[in-house]
FIPA-710528 format. One record per residue (C-alpha): x, y, z; residue in one letter. Coordinates in steps of 0.2 Angstrom, whole numbers, padded with zeros to 4 digits, always signed. Layout:
N
XYZa
...
***
This chain:
612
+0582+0426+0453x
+0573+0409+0445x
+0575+0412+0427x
+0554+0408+0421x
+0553+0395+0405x
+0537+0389+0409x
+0519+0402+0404x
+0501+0395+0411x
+0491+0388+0394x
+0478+0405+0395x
+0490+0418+0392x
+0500+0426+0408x
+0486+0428+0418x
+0495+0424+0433x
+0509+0435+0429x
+0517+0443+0444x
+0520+0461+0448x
+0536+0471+0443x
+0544+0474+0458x
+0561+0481+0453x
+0570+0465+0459x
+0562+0452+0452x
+0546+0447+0441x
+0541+0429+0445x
+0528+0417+0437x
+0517+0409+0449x
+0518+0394+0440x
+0501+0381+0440x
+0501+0362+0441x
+0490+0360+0428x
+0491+0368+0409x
+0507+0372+0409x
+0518+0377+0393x
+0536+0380+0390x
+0538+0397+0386x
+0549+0392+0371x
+0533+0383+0365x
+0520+0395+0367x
+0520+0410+0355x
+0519+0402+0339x
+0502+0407+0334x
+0488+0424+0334x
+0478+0416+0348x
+0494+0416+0360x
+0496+0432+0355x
+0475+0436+0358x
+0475+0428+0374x
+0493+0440+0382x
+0483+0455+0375x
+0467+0452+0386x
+0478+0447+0401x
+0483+0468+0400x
+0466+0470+0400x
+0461+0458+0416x
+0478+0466+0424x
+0467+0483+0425x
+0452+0472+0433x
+0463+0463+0444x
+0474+0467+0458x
+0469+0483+0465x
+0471+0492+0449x
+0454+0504+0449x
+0456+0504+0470x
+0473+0513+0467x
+0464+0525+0452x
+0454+0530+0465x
+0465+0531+0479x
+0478+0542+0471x
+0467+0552+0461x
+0452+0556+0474x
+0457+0552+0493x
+0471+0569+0496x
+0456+0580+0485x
+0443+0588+0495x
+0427+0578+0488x
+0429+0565+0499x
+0431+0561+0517x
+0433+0543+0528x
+0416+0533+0528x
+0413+0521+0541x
+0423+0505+0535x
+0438+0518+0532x
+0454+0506+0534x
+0469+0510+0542x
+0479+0515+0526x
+0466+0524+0518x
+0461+0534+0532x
+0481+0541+0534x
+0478+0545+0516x
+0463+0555+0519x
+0472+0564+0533x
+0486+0568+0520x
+0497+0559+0533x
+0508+0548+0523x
+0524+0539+0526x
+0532+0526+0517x
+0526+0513+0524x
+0507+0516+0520x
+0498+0502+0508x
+0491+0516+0495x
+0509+0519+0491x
+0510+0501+0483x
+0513+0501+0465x
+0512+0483+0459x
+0497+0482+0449x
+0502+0494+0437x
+0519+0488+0434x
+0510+0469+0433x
+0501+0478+0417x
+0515+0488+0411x
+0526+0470+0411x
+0511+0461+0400x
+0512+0473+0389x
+0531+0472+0386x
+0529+0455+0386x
+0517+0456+0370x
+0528+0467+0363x
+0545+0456+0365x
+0536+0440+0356x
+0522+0445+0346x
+0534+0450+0331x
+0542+0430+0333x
+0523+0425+0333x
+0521+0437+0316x
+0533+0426+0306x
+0528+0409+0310x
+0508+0412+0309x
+0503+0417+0289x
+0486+0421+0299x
+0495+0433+0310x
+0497+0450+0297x
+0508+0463+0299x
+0493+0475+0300x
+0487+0463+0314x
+0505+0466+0321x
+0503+0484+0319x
+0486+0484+0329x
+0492+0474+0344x
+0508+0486+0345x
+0496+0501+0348x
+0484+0492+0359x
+0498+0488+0373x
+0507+0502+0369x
+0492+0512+0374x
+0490+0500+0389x
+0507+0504+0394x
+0507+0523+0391x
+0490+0525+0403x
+0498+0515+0418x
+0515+0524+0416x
+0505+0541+0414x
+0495+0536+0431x
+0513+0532+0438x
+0521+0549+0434x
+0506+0560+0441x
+0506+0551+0457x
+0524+0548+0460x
+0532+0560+0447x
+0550+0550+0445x
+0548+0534+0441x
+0558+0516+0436x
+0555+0519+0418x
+0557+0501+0406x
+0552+0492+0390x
+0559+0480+0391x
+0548+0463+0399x
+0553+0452+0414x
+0557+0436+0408x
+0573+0427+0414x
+0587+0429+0426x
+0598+0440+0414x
+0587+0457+0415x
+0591+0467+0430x
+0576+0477+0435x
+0587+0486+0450x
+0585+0504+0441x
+0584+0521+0446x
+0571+0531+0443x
+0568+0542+0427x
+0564+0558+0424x
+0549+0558+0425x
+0547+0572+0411x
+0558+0560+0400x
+0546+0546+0402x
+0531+0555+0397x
+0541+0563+0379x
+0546+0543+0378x
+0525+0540+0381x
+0520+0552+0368x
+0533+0546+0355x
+0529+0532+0357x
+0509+0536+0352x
+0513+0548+0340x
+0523+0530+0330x
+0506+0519+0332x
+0493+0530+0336x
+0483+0525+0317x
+0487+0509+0318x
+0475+0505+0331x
+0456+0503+0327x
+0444+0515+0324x
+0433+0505+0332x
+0429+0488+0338x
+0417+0476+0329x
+0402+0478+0345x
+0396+0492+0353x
+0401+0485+0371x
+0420+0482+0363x
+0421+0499+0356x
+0422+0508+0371x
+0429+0494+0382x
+0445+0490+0373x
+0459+0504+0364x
+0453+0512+0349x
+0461+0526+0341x
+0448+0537+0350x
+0456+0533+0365x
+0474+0535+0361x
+0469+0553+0355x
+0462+0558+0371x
+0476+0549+0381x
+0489+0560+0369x
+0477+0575+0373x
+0478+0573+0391x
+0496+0569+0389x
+0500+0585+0378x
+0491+0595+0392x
+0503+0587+0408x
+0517+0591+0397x
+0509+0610+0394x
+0505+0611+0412x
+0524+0615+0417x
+0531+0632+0423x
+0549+0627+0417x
+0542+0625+0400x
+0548+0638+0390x
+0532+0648+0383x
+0533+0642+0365x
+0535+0624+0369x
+0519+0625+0379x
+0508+0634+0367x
+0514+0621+0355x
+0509+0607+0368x
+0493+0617+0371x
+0491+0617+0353x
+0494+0598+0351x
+0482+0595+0365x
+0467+0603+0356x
+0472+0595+0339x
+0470+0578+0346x
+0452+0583+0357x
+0447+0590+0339x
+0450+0573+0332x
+0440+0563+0346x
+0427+0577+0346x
+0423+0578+0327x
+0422+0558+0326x
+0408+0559+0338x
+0399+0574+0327x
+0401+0562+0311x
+0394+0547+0324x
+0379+0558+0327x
+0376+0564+0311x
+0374+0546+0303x
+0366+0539+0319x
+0377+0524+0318x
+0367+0516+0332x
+0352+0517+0324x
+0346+0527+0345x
+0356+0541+0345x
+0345+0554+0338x
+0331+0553+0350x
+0343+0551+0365x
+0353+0568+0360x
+0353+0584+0368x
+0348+0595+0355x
+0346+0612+0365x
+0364+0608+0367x
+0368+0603+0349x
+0357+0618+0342x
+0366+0631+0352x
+0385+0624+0356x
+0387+0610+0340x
+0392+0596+0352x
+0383+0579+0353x
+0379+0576+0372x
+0365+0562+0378x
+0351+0572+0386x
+0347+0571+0404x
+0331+0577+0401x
+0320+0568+0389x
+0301+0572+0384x
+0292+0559+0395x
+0303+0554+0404x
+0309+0560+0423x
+0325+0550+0426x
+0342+0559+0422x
+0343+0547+0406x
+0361+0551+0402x
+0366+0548+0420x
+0359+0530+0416x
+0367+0527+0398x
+0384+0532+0404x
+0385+0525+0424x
+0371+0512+0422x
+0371+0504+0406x
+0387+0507+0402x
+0397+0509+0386x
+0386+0523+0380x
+0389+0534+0366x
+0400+0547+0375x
+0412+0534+0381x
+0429+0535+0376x
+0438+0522+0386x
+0432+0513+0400x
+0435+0495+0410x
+0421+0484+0406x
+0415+0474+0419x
+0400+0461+0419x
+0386+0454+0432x
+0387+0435+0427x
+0395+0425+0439x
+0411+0420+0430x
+0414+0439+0426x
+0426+0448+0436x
+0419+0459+0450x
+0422+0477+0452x
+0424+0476+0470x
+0436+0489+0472x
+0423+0501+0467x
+0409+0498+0475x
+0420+0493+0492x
+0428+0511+0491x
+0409+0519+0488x
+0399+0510+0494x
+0393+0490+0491x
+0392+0474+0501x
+0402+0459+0500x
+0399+0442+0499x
+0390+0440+0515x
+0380+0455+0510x
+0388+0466+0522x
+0388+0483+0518x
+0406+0491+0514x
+0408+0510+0511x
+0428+0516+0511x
+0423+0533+0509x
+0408+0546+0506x
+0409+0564+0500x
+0414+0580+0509x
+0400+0587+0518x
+0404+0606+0510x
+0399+0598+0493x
+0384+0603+0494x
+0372+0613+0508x
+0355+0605+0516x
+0343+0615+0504x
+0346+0622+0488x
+0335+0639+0484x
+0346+0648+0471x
+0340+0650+0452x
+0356+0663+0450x
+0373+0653+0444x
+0388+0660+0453x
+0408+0651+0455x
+0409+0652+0473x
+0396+0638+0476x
+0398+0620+0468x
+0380+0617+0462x
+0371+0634+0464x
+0356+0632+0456x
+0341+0623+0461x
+0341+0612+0442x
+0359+0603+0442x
+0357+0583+0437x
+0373+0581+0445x
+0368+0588+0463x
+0357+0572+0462x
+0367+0560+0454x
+0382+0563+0462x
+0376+0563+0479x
+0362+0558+0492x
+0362+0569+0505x
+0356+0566+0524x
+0352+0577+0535x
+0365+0582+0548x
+0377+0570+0539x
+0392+0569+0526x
+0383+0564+0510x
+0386+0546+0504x
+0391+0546+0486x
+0378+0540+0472x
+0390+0540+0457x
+0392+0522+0451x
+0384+0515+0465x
+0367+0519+0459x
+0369+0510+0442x
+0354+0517+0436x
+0338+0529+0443x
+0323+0522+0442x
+0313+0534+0449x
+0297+0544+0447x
+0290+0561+0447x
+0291+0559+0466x
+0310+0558+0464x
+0315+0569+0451x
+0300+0580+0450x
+0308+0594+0461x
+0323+0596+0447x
+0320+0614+0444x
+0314+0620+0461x
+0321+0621+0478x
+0326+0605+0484x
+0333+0597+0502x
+0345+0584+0492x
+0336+0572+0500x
+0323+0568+0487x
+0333+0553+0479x
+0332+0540+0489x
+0344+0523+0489x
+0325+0515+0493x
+0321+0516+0474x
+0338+0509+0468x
+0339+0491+0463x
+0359+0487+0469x
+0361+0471+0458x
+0374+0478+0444x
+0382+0488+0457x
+0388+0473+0467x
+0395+0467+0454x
+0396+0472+0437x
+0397+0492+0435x
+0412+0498+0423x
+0424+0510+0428x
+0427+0526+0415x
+0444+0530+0410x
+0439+0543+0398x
+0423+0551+0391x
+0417+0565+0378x
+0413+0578+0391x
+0433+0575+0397x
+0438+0579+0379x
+0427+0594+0381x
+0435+0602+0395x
+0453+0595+0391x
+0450+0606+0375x
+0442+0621+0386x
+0458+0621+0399x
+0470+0618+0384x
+0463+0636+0376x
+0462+0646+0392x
+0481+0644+0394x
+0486+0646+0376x
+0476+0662+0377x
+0483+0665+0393x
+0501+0666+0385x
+0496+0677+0371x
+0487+0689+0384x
+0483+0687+0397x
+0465+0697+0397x
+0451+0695+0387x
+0444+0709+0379x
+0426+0717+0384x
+0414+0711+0372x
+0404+0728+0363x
+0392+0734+0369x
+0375+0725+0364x
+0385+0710+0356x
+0385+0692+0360x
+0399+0678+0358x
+0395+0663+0344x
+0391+0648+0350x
+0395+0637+0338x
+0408+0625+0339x
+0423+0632+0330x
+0439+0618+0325x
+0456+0625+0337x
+0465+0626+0322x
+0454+0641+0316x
+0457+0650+0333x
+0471+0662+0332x
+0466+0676+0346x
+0465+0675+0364x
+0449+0682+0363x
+0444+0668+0352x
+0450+0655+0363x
+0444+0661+0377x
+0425+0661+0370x
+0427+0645+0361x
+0432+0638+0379x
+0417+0646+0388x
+0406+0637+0373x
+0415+0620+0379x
+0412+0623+0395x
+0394+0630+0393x
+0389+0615+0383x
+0396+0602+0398x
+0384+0612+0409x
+0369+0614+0402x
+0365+0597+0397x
+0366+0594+0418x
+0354+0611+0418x
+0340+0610+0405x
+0330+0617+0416x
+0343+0633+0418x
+0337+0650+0414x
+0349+0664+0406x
+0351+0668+0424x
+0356+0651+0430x
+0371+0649+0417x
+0387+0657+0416x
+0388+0673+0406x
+0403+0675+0396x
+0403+0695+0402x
+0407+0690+0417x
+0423+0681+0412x
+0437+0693+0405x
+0450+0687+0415x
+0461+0670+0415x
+0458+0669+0433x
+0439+0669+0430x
+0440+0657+0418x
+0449+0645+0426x
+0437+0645+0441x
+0423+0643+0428x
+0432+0627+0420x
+0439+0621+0440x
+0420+0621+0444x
+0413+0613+0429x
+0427+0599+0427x
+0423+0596+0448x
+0405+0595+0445x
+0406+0585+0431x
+0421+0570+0437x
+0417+0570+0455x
+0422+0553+0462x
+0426+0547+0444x
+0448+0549+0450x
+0452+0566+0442x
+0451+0576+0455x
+0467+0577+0462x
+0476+0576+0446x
+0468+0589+0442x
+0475+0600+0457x
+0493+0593+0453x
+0491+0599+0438x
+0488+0616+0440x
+0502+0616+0454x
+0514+0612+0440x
+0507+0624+0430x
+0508+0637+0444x
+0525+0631+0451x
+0516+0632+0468x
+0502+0623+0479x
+0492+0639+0483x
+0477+0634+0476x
+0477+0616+0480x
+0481+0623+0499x
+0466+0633+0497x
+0456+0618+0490x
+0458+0608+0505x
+0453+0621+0519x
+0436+0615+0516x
+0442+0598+0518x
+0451+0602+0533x
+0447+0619+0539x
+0458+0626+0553x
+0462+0614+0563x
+0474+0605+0552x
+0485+0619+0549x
+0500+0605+0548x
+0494+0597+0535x
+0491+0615+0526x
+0508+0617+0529x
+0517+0602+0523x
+0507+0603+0506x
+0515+0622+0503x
+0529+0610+0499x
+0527+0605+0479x
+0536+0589+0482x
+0523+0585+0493x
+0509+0583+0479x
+0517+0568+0473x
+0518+0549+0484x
+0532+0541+0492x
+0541+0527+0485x
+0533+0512+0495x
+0548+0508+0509x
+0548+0489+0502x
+0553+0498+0487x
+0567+0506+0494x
+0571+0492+0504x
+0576+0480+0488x
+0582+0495+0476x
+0594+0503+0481x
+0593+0514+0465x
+0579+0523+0471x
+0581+0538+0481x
+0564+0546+0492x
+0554+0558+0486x
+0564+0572+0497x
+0547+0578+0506x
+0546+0561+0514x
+0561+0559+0519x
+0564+0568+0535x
+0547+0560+0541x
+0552+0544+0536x
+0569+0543+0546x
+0560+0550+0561x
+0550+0535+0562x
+0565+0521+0557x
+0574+0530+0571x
***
């Protein structure tokens, strides 16, 4: 292994990815530093920190977001650029030597943010202008970097190599096994927990606030974190109530900060663009799709057009100027052109999303979208007749729209009423952000977090007396002692989520909280709601994991993909019976150069048969 002494002059940004063997430099001609020389000042520091942040842009990062956490789901299906590797996937028929299993980009992060950590402190004792409390803020900046990219690792993988320490010379061997993954993730939250207030509470700009790690973010990220750790059927009970517990702590924190944001109207906008049917009757502040005047869904617009909106938590910021990064895996997985202007779509959505017509006012959990007034059936999706719908989500950056378009929101519909025709694609060929995490995730996090606490104190919800009606006002987890008081506080969460989609819903279009006495009930209200909400957005499948875990089998997830499937692929149905099977393989070239690492056993067999 070349031992590296030399760093390019703007930070790392060519830093290689970790590959378990070695971590090499591509050193450059020009601008070159030695290492020795370079961190002695806050800008070297500075410039290491947004290199974590490019690492993300860069390298197939997003691609692989959405590859793990969309393609073995049922919401999407192979469009007609589908390449080889990706269309496997789809199929659920993975080996070792399949491209999605490729890991690089986010160990290439995870190594930058190491890095910063190894020789920021060195930089906090020569530089006066470099504070300890400046120290303190990188620390949970990376740190938070780090713990999202080993958190996407341990989902998709489950055991993982598990370091801290950077790739710099020939004296590190980065031939390791794999750790557990449950130790990494209690390693992760640790770690959080230590620098969690020393990050910012927000960032100086709008557009930085949500586009780079603020406390906000590492709550939600320890939140989601608390509820993967929750999610296990070894667990003892009262170790996951306690992380159930945790979880709703941590989305109160994220969820009350946004209440005091509204109340104050930092912005200066926000009063005008809140929902206040949804405010008035639930107490959370969610952009309106509906406004007086106007027909376009305008939180659809503020959220996956503009960008950085007020309900965004964390997201990768992109920009439409020509020396900004594109977001090309995006739009190639969805739906974009290239840089001839050919037109590039990966994939497009299932075609038991959503039926040709729409005639329901009635809300029921055995359909997706039921009702006739959903925002989401629209934004989500552009239907064709006689055709797998294509997917609208990010691609369309922003509806513009008229009466023509939107008008029948509230009425039968044939999905075919939003037209690409009407969409201006500039921003989505190129600058379009992707969400990490959002205020409606924090929502539903909390919602799933209280319907398995409850479901551990009992496991059904008491008929409501006759005649009475559950409060809807927003009520802190830490006052919620009973079941029956997480349970309703959960339908609330939830209830809020769908009716600012459905303005137009009448009491007989939105979930009744009579009908949901049962933990099984619940979680097919919160499965529904959390589909309809993050479709396409890379939760999907993490989602389905996670209830495996939680359940200790795949049954539902099996159940989930006979749509995708149907009968004819009973093979695939059958592998995935296998719980091993929810998680990748280790990429062969993995294998091939660490030793260390021993294949995921459900890909093992299928894996020799094909060597042999």
């Amino acid at each position: 292994m070349k031992k590296i002494n030399k760093l390019t002059a703007i930070g790392l940004a060519a830093i290689a990815g970790f590959s378990t063997v070695s971590c090499d430099l591509d050193l450059l001609p020009m601008n070159e530093v030695v290492l020795e020389n370079y961190w002695k000042e806050e800008a070297d520091v500075n410039s290491v920190v947004n290199s974590c942040y490019v690492g993300m842009q860069e390298g197939g990062f997003i691609n692989k977001i959405i590859t793990w956490g969309e393609l073995r789901a049922e919401n999407v299906t192979q469009g007609p650029d589908v390449p080889g590797d990706i269309l496997q996937l789809l199929k659920c028929n993975l080996l070792s030597t399949n491209g999605c299993c490729n890991w690089d980009a986010f160990y290439n992060v995870i190594n930058r943010c190491n890095i910063v950590l190894h020789y920021a402190p060195t930089v906090a004792d020569v530089d006066p202008n470099y504070t300890t409390t400046d120290l303190n803020m990188t620390k949970a900046e990376v740190k938070a970097i780090r713990a999202l990219s080993y958190f996407y690792l341990i989902r998709t993988f489950k055991d993982v190599p598990f370091t801290l320490d950077p790739s710099i010379d020939d004296f590190q061997n980065y031939v390791i096994p794999a750790t557990k993954h449950e130790v990494i993730l209690d390693s992760l939250i640790y770690d959080l927990e230590e620098c969690k207030d020393f990050a910012p509470l927000k960032n100086p700009d709008r557009r930085k606030n949500s586009g780079r790690v603020t406390r906000n973010m590492i709550y939600t990220l320890l939140a989601d974190m608390y509820l993967w750790k929750a999610s296990d059927y070894n667990l003892p009970v009262a170790a996951q109530q306690e992380a159930y517990r945790k979880c709703i702590e941590y989305c109160d924190m994220v969820i009350n900060y946004k209440i005091n944001q509204y109340k104050i109207d930092e912005y200066g906008d926000l009063d005008k663009a809140m929902d206040k049917k949804v405010y008035t009757e639930y107490g959370y502040p969610l952009l309106a799709e509906k406004r007086e005047g106007s027909t376009v869904p305008n939180a659809y617009n503020a959220i996956f057009g503009t960008g950085n909106s007020f309900e965004s938590i964390f997201e990768l910021t992109f920009g439409s100027a020509e020396s900004d990064i594109k977001n090309t895996d995006l739009t190639y997985m969805y739906g974009g052109s290239d840089k001839d202007g050919k037109q590039i779509t990966y994939v497009i959505g299932n075609e038991n999303l959503i039926p040709t017509a729409i005639t329901s006012t009635s809300y029921n959990d055995e359909t997706l979208f039921p009702v006739t007034y959903d925002y989401r059936s629209l934004t989500s999706l552009h239907f064709n007749e006689g055709k797998a719908p294509e997917i609208n989500k990010y691609i369309v950056p922003s509806y513009v729209g008229t009466e023509t378009d939107f008008g029948k929101v509230g009425s039968a519909w044939s999905a075919a009423t939003a037209t690409r025709s009407n969409i201006s694609w500039a921003q989505t060929q190129m600058g379009v952000n992707w969400i990490v995490y959002r205020l409606s995730d924090v929502m539903l996090m909390r919602a799933e977090a209280e319907i398995n606490l409850a479901a551990t104190l009992t496991p059904v919800v008491e008929e409501p007396e006759e005649g009475t009606t559950p409060a809807k006002t927003r009520a802190n987890g830490s006052s919620l002692s009973t079941a029956e008081e997480l349970y309703q506080d959960a339908f609330n969460l939830i209830s809020a989520v769908y009716l600012r989609s459905n303005p137009e819903a009448s009491t007989g279009g939105r979930p009744a909280f009579a009908n949901y006495k049962t933990y099984e009930s619940m979680m097919k209200l919160l499965d529904n709601e959390r589909r309809r909400e993050f479709l396409f957005e890379g939760k999907r499948y993490y989602d389905l994991v996670r209830r495996s875990r939680r359940e200790g089998n795949t049954d539902y997830y099996v159940a989930s993909l006979t749509s995708k499937f149907g009968e004819a692929s009973k093979a695939v149905l059958i592998k995935m019976a296998m719980l091993d099977f929810i998680y990748m393989p280790y990429a062969e070239r993995q294998i091939d150069v660490n030793p260390l690492l021993n294949q995921n056993p459900a890909y093992a067999k299928e894996d020799e048969i094909v060597k042999n």
